[in-house]
C-alpha positions in Angstrom: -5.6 11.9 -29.6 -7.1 15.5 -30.4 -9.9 14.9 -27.6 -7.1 13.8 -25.4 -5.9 17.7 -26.3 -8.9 19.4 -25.6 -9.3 17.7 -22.4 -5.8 19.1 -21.7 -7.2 22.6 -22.4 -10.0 22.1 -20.2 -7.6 21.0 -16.9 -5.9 23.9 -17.7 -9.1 26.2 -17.7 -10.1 24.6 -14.8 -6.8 25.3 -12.7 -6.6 28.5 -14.1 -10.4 28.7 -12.2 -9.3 28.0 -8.9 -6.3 30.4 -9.1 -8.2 33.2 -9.8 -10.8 32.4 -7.1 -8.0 32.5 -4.6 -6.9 35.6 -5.7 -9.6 37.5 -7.0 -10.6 39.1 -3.1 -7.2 40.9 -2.7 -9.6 44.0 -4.3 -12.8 43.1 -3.3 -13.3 46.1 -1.3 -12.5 48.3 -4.6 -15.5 49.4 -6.9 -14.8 49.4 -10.5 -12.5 51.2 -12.6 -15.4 54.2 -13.6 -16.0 54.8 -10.2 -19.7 53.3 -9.9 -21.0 50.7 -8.3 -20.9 46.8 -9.0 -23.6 44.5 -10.7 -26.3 43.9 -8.3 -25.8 40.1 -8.6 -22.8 38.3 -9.9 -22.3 34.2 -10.3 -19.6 32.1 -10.5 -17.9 28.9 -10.4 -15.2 28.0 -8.8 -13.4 24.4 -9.0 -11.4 23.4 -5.9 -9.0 20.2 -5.2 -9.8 18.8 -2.1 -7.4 19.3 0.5 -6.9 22.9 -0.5 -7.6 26.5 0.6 -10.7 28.1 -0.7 -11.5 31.4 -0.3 -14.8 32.7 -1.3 -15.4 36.7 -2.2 -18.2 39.1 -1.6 -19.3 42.0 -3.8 -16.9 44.4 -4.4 -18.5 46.8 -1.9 -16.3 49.0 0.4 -17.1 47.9 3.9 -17.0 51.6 4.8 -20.5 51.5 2.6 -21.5 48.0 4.0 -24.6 47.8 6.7 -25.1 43.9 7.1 -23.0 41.6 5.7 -25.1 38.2 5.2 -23.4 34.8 4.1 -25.8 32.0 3.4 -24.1 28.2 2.5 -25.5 25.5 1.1 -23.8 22.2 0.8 -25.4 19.7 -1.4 -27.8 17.2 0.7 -27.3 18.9 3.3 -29.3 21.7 5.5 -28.3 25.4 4.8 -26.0 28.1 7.3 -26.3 31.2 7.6 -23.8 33.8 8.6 -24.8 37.5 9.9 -22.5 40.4 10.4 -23.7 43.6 11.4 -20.9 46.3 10.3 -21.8 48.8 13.0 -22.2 47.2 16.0 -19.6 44.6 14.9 -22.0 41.8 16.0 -21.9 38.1 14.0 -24.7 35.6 14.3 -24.5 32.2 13.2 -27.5 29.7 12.7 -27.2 26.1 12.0 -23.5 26.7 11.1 -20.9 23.6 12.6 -17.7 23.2 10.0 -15.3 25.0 11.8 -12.5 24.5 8.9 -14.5 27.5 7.6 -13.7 30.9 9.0 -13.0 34.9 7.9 -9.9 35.3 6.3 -9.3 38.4 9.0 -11.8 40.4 10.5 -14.8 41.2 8.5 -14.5 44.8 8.2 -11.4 44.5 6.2 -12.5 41.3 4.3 -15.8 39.6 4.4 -15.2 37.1 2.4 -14.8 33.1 3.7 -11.7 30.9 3.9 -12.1 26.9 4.0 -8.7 26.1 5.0 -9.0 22.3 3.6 -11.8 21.6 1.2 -13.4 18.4 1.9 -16.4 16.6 -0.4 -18.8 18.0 2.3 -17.9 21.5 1.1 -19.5 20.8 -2.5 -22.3 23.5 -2.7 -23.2 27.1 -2.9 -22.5 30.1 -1.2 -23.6 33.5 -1.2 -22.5 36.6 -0.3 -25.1 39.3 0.1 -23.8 43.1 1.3 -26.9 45.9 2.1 -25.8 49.0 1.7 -28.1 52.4 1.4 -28.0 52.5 -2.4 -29.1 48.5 -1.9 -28.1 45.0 -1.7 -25.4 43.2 -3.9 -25.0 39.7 -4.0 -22.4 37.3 -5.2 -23.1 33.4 -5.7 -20.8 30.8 -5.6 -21.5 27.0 -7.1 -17.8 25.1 -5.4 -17.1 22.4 -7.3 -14.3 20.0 -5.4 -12.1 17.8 -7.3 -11.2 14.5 -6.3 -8.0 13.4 -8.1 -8.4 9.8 -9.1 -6.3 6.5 -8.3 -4.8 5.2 -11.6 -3.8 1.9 -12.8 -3.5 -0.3 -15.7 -3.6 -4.1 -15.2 -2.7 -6.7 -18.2 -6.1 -9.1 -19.1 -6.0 -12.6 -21.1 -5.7 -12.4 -25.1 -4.4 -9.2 -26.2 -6.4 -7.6 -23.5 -5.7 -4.2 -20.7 -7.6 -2.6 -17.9 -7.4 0.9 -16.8 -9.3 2.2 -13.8 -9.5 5.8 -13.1 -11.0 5.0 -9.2 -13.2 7.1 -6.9 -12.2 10.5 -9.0 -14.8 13.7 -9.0 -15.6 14.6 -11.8 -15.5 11.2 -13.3 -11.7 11.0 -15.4 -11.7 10.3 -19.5 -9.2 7.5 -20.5 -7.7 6.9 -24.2 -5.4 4.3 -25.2 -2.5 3.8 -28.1 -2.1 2.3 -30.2 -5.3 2.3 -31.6 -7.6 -0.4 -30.4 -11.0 -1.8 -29.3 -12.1 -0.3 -26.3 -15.2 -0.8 -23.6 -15.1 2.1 -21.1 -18.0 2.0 -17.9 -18.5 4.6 -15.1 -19.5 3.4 -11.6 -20.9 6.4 -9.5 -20.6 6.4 -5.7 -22.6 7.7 -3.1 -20.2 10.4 -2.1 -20.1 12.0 -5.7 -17.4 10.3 -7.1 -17.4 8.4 -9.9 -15.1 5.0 -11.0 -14.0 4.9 -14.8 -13.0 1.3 -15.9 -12.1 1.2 -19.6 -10.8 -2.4 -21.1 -8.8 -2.6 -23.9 -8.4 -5.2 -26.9 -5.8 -5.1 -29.5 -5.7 -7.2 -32.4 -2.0 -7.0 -33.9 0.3 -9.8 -32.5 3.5 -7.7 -32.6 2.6 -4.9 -29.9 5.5 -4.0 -27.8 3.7 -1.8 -25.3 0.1 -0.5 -24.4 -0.4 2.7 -23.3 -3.0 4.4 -21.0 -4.1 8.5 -21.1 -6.2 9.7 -17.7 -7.5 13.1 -18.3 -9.1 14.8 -15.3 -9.2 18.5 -13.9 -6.7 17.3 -11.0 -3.9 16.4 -13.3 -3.1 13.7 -16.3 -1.4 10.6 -15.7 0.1 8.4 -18.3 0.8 4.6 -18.1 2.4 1.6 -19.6 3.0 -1.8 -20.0 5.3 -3.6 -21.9 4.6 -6.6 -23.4 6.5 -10.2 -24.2 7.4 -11.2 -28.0 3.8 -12.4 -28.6 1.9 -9.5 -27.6 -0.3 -11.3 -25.3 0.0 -11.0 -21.1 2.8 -8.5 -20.1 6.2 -9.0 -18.2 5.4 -7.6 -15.2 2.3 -9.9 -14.3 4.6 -13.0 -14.3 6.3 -11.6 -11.0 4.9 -13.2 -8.7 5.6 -16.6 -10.0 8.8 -15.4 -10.2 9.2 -14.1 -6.6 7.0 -17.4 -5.1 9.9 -20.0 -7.2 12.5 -18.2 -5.2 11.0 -18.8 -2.1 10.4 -22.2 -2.8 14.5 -22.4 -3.6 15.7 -20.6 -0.7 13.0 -22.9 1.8 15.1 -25.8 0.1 18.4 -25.0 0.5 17.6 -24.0 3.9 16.5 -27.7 4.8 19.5 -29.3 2.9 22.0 -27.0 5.1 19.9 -28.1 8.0 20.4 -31.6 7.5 23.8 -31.1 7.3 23.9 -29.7 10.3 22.4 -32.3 11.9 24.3 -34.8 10.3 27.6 -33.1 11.7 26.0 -33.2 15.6 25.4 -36.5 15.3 28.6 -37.7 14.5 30.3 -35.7 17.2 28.3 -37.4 19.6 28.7 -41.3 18.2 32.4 -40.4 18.1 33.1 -41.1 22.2 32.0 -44.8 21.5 34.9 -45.9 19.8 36.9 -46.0 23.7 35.5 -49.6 24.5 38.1 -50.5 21.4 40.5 -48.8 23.3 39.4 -51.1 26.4 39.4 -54.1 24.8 43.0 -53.5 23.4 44.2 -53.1 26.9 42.0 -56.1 28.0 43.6 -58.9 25.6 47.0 -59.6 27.0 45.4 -60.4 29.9 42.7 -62.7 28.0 45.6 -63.9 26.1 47.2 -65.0 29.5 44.8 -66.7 30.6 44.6 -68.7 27.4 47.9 -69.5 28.0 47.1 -70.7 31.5 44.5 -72.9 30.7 46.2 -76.0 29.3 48.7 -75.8 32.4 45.6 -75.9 34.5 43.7 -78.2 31.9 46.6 -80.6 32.6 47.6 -80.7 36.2 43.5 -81.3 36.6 44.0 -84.5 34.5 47.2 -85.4 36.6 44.5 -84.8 39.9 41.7 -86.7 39.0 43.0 -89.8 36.9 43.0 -91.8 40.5 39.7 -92.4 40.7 40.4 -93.6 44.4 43.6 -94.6 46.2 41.9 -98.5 46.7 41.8 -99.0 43.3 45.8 -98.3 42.6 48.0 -101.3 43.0 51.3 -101.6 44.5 53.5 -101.5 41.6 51.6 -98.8 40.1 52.0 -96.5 43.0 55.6 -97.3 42.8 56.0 -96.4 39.4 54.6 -92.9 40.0 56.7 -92.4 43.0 59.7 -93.4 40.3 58.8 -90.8 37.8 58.9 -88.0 40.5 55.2 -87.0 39.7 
């Protein structure tokens, strides 16, 4: 913990830096308190979060003193521009010089200095700012540093184990842990300048109820957590997705059960109009009845008919009888 404090006390040094920077030009045009003039050369450096406003100072010359004003800037890796001002004429010449994010605060006479109104990785460098003025030249170097404010996070491992990353940050980030623990910490540096801190984390005590993660950088500290189960081993929070993918799975089945259903209900309101050839078949059976009734009428008079087999082969007293019975 007490080089987790001093790296505290460096941020704050460092922001403290890039304050002044900004503000220091406001008298840049003043000499100094006795009246004489400024060291001849005078270097700084200035530490800057990228994506903010830089401004850059000249000698403390009077401009009213100034003949040329030259500003020469350097990026690292890549090829130098160079900025002339000639106070009298009020002429500026500019060689090999492209970035227009970087520009004169107002016009040069009342403040040479440069602005950068968002400072990218590309503006890592130096510049300088050389005035010539009859009692001679006075220069002023600056060495920009830009910080790049990591991307945190802290990831649960197997058996008792955490990962913190401290991604893509310029400088490169310092990480400490609590409680106290084993601890492997790597750097992975990128071609841009930035630099990846990975740190992983081993604890050997079985009742540890959270894990905690310190990123120190000149951007800002972060703290983070995780709480752990009853065991100490993988935390809570990684067993959310298993969570969230078991409700899904829950909802996709009660969705097909109420689907069935539903399908189940259409289908017996359409096997319902079938019952009306019941209905037909009720109306239908007196009449079948009927002719039930009919048929041993019919059966019988077609006996009577046909017993004769022919009219030769009935006798006399047979035919008589017939006639008798009325038949």
């Amino acid at each position: 913990m007490p080089c987790f404090w001093r790296t505290s006390d460096l941020a704050a040094l460092l922001i403290w830096g890039v304050f002044v920077a900004e503000s220091s030009c406001t008298n840049g045009n003043q000499t100094s308190q006795n009246g004489s003039l400024p060291e001849t050369e005078v270097n700084t450096t200035l530490f800057i979060q990228m994506g903010a406003k830089a401004l850059l100072c000249c000698p403390a010359i009077p401009t009213t003193k100034a003949i040329l004003i030259t500003w020469v800037i350097a990026p690292r890796g890549q090829p130098p521009c160079r900025i002339l001002y000639k106070v009298e004429t009020k002429e500026t010449n500019e060689t090999n010089c492209t970035d227009k994010r970087i520009t004169w605060p107002s016009t040069p006479d009342q403040s040479p200095g440069l602005q950068i109104n968002a400072v990218a990785l590309g503006h890592d460098g130096l510049y300088s700012c050389e005035i010539a003025t009859p009692q001679g030249n006075f220069l002023r170097r600056h060495d920009l540093q830009v910080l790049v404010p990591p991307a945190v996070s802290l990831l649960p491992g197997e058996n008792r184990t955490a990962v913190c990353e401290a991604i893509a940050g310029k400088p490169a980030a310092q990480i400490f842990w609590s409680p106290d623990g084993n601890h492997v910490t790597k750097q992975e540096s990128h071609s841009n300048g930035t630099v990846t801190v990975r740190s992983t984390y081993h604890w050997e005590q079985n009742n540890v109820s959270a894990v905690f993660c310190f990123v120190s950088h000149g951007t800002g500290n972060q703290t983070l957590s995780i709480e752990l189960n009853g065991s100490g081993g993988r935390a809570l929070g990684s067993y959310t997705p298993y969570i969230i993918s078991s409700s899904i799975i829950l909802l996709i089945i009660t969705g097909f059960i109420w689907l069935l259903k539903i399908i189940g209900f259409r289908k017996c309101r359409w096997t319902r109009p079938e019952a009306s050839p019941a209905v037909e078949e009720d109306e239908m059976q007196p009449y079948a009845s009927y002719t039930e009734k009919s048929n041993p009428l019919y059966d019988t008079v077609t006996k009577v008919e046909v017993c004769p087999a022919s009219q030769g082969e009935v006798n006399g007293t047979d035919w008589l009888a017939l006639s008798a019975t009325g038949i």
